[in-house]
Structures are given as C-alpha cells and as structure tokens.
N, C-alpha and C positions, 0 to 999 in steps of 0.2 A: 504494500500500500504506500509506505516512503517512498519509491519509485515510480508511482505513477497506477499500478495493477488499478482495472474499472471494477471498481468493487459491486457493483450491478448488473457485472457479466455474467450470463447466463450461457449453462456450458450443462443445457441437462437441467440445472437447478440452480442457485446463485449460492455463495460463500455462506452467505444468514440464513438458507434453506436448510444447508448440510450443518450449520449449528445449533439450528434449532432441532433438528430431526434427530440428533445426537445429545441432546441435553446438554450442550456447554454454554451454560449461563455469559460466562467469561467472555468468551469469543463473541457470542450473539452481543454482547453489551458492547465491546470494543470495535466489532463492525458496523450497528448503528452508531456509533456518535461519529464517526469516521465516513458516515451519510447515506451506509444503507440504506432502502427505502425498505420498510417493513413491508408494505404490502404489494410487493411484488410478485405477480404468478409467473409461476411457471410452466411446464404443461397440463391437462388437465387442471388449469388454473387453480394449482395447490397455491396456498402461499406460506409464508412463513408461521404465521398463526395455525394454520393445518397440521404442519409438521409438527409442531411442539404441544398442539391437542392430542393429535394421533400420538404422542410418544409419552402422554401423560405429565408433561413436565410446566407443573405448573408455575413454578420461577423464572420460567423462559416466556409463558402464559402473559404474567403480568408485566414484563418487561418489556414484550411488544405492546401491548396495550395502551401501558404508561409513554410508549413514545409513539402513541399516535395511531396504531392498526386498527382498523376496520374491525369491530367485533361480529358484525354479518354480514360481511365479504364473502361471494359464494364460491366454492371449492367444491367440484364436482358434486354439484348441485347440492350442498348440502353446507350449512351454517359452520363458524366454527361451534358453535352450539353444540349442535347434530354429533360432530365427532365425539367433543368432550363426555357428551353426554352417554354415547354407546358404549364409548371407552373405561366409563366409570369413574373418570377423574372429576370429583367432586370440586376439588379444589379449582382447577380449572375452570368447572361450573361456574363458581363463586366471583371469582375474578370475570371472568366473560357476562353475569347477568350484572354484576357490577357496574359493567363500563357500557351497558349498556344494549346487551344483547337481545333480539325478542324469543322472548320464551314460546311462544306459540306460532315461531317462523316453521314454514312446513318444505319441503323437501320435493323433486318434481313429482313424486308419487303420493302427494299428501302426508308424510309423516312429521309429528311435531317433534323435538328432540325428547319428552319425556314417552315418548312412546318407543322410540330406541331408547333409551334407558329402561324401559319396563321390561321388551322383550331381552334385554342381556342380563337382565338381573340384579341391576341396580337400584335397590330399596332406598338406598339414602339422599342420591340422584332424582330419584322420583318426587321425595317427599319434600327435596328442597325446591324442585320447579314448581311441585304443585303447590307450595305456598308462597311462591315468588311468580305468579300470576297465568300458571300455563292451567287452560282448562276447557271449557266446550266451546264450538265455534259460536258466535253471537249470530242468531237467523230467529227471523221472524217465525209466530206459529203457523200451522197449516191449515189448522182446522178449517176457516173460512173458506180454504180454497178446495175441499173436496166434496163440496155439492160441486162444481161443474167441472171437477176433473172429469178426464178423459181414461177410462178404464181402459179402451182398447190399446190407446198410445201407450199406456203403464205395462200393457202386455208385451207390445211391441218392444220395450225399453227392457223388461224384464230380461228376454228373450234372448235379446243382444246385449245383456251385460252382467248377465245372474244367472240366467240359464244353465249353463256349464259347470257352475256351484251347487246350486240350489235346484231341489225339486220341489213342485205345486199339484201332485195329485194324493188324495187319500190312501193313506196305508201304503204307501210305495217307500221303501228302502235302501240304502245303495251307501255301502260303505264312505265316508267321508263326505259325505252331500248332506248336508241337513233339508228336512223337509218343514216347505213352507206353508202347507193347508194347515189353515187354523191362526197363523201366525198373529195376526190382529189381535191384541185383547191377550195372547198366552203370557204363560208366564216364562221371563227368559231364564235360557239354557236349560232349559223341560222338557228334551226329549232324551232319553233315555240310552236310545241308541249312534246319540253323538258324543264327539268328543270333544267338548267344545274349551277355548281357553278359560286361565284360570280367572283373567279379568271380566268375562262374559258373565262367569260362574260365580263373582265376587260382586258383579252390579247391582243383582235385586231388580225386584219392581217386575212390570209388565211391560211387555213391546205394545204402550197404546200406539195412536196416531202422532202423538206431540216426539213419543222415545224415538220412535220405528225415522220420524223426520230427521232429527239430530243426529241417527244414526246412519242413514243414509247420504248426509250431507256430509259427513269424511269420518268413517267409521276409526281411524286410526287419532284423530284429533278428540274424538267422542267419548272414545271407548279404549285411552293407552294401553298396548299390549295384545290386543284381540291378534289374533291369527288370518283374519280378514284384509287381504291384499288391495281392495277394491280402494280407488282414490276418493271415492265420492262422486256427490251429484249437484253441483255449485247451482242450478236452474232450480228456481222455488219450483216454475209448473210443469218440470220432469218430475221434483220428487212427490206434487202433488199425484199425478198420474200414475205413478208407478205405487206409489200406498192406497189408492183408489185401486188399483186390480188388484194388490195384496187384499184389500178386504173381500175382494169376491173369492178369495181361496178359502170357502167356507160350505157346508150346509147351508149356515145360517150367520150370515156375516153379522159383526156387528152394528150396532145402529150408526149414523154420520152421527157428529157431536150438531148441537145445538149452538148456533151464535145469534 
C-alpha cells in the first residue's frame, strides 16, 4: 500500500473481502482507514459485510458498520441480515438491527431473516428478531372481499400454484401432500396423516378466512419456519379468489363472514 498497491482491486475479491472472510479484525481495520470502500461487491455481489456475516465474526460485523457499510446491501439476494441470521451469529444480529437493518427485509423467495433463523435452529436469533420488530406482513382483511370473489379464478390459481402440493378431494391421501377438503374453518395441523412443521404444529387457532389470508400472503413471513416453499400471493383479489374456492372444498362450506 506505501507503494502505491489499489487497495480496491479486485482480483476475485478485494484485500477487505479476504479479511473479512478470514476474521482478521486487524487487517480489515488497517485496510479501511487506508480507504477501503467497505461496500464493495464482488461477484455474486458479496460484499465485505457478507463475508464477515457468513464467517460469524462479529468484530469485523461492527467494524464495517461503524465505518459506514450498508446494513441491507443485497448479496445474493439476500440481507446481511438473512446471512447472520441463518448463521446463528447473534451477535452479528445485534450489531446489524443496531445500525439499522430491517428485520422483516424478505429475500427473492419471500423469506424474512427470522424465518432462516427458525429453520436452522436458532432459538435465540428468533427471539431477538421477534422482539426487535420482525412479524406478520401488515395487509388488509378479506373478508369484504369474498362475497364477489371469483371461485373459479381461485381454482384456476389453485391449480397452477398448489396443485402439485396440495390435494382438494375427500378422503384422498398421498404421502406428503396435505389434503385441502375441509380446510376453511379446520383446525391447523389436524390431519393426522401429515407431517407437518413444528411451527405449523406450535401456531394454534383455526385456518379461518382472516388466518388462511395472512397465510397465503407469504407463508414464510406469516408463519417463520413452516416447510412451505410457496412465496406468497402479494394481489388482495388473487388471494381473495383462491380462499373463495378453498371454501367450496366442502360438503358444506362454511358461511361468508358478515360485514
């Protein structure tokens, strides 16, 4: 660097990639003030903040931080949150909601970070985001809107985006597919012959019209943990439709709510 070396040459990764990724406090400090840019990506638009998430090093965490970095700068589509948070480095946590980060930033598949924290098994992780503001997405209720939903559209939607999951005729079984006759009004994780996560199994309550909304609208921000891949349904009058055919998977559906 006394000679001139462009200390923001990128060769693969830059000098303050490979010290962050390696946990050397020392170095990663001596290279910014010597004018590293911290948030520099690399390929797959890592950046230095990435690397020292992914390596759980949370002194190197706040060190970029304190001089400047992006706390949700996206790195392969995903927050340094996302990382921290899958990683299980609390500490890291701590420092990144500190300076800023959003706790309920979702990922290009809808995942919020305490949702990868849940499915890795991170309890402590979990319970810091979810009192530091990570929780349901904010959406209007539905109810109004399922007198004129469109049942058939709800099938059609079903069809091409549940289907392949889920089954909708009585008494039909099929290893790993849960069955959706009845669904309205049941009570979740009740049926016997699934295997359903343990977040599912821990919710309580009934899949009404208001749950079944919330949960359709990004099952992974809804419901942290659930084993359900599906991204959601960000269109109020998709998900009105599609909970409008869910109720006709009945004998005897239940009634529309009252507004």
């Amino acid at each position: 660097m006394d000679k001139g070396a462009a200390i923001n040459e990128i060769d693969g990764v830059t000098a303050l990639y490979i010290a962050c990724e390696n946990g050397n406090a020392e170095l990663a400090k001596l290279l910014i003030n010597r004018g590293a840019d911290v948030d520099l990506p690399v390929s797959w638009q890592r950046t230095p903040l990435y690397a020292a998430n992914k390596g759980g090093h949370a002194d190197i965490v706040k060190l970029l931080l304190d001089s400047g970095a992006n706390p949700n700068q996206l790195a392969k589509s995903q927050t340094p949150l996302h990382v921290a948070a899958e990683n299980g480095c609390l500490q890291c946590v701590i420092h990144l909601v500190d300076a800023g980060a959003d706790v309920n930033a979702l990922t290009s598949n809808g995942s919020p970070p305490i949702h990868l924290a849940k499915l890795s098994g991170h309890a402590d992780v979990v319970a810091y985001l979810h009192s530091h503001g990570a929780g349901r997405p904010s959406i209007d209720p539905i109810s109004s809107r399922l007198a004129s939903a469109n049942a058939g559209s709800g099938k059609e939607l079903f069809d091409r985006t549940c289907g392949a999951c889920h089954l909708s005729a009585p008494g039909v079984q099929v290893p790993g597919r849960a069955n959706l006759w009845g669904i309205v009004g049941r009570r979740k994780a009740s049926e016997s012959d699934v295997q359903y996560s343990s977040s599912l199994k821990d919710a309580g309550g009934d899949w009404t019209f208001e749950e079944l909304n919330f949960f359709i609208s990004n099952p992974a921000l809804t419901l942290p943990g659930t084993d359900m891949t599906f991204p959601g349904l960000h269109d109020e009058e998709q998900r009105a439709d599609l909970i409008a055919y869910l109720r006709t998977l009945s004998d005897t559906p239940l009634p529309l709510p009252d507004n």
